[in-house]
N, C-alpha and C positions, 0 to 999 in steps of 0.2 A: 677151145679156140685153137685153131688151126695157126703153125706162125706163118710170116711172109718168108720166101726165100725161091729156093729154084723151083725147077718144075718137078713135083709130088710124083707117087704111083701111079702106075696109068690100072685103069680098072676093067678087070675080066669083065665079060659078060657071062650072067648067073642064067640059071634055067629058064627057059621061053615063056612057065607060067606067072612067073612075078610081075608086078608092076615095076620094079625097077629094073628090072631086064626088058621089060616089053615097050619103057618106055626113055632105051639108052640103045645107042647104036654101038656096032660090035666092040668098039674099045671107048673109052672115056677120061679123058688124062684132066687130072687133078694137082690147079693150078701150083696150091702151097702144099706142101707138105703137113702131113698133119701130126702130132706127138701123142694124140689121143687112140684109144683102142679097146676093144671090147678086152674083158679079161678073161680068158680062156677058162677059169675054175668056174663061172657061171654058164657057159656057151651051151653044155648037154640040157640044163634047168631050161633056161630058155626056151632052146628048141623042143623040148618037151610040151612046151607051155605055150606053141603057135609060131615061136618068133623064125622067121626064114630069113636064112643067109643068102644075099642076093648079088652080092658084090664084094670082091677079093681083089688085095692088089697083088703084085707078084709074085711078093712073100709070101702070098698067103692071105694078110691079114684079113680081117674082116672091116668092110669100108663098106657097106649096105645091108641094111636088117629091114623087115618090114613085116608087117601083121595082114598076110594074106584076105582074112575074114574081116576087116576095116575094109573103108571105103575108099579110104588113101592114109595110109602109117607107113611111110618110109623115111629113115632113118640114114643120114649118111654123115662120114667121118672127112665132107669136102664140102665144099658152099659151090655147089653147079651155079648158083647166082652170078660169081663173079665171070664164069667164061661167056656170059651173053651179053650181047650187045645189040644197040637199035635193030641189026639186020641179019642177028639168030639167036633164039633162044634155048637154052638148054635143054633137052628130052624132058627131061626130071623134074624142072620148071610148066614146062607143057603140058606133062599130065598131071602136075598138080592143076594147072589151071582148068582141065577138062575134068576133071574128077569134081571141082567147088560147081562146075555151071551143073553139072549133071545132078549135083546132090541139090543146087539150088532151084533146080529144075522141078523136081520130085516134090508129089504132094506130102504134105507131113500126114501121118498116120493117126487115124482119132482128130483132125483138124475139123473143124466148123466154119465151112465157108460162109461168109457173110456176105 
């Protein structure tokens, strides 16, 4: 849990192939601050293991991870939820929601239509 307070890291944008670069525009500022953080002694296992760093705040830190080979697994150390309102919604928000119609879209494999 992120605390409430001033305005947070504003967040790089990560490589052009990610989903969560592909679907943040060029900077991304993150409302609360957050006191959570990946812990650097696992970050080489990880990335060995698929996981892509997608998003960095100034420091550095790592503020977006995601599982390229999922359909949508991104991961972030900010609630994009809170900067959207009636009349815009978060990038991040928006492709998750393009990513559910599309998977709900999609015939299940081995299904039996009836």
């Amino acid at each position: 849990m992120c605390d409430a307070g001033t305005i947070g890291p504003r967040l790089a944008r990560a490589g052009a192939t990610t989903q969560g670069a592909s679907a943040s525009t060029s900077r991304s500022t993150a409302d609360r601050p957050c006191s959570y953080g990946l812990n650097a002694d696992y970050l080489a296992i990880l990335q060995n293991h698929g996981l892509v760093i997608s998003g960095r705040d100034e420091l550095g830190e790592v503020r977006v991870a995601e599982l390229p080979a999922h359909p949508f697994c991104v991961a972030s150390l900010f609630q994009p939820e809170l900067s959207s309102d009636p009349t815009w919604v978060h990038p991040l928000i928006a492709a998750f929601a393009a990513a559910v119609r599309t998977h709900a879209a999609a015939p299940l494999a081995g299904a039996v239509m009836t």
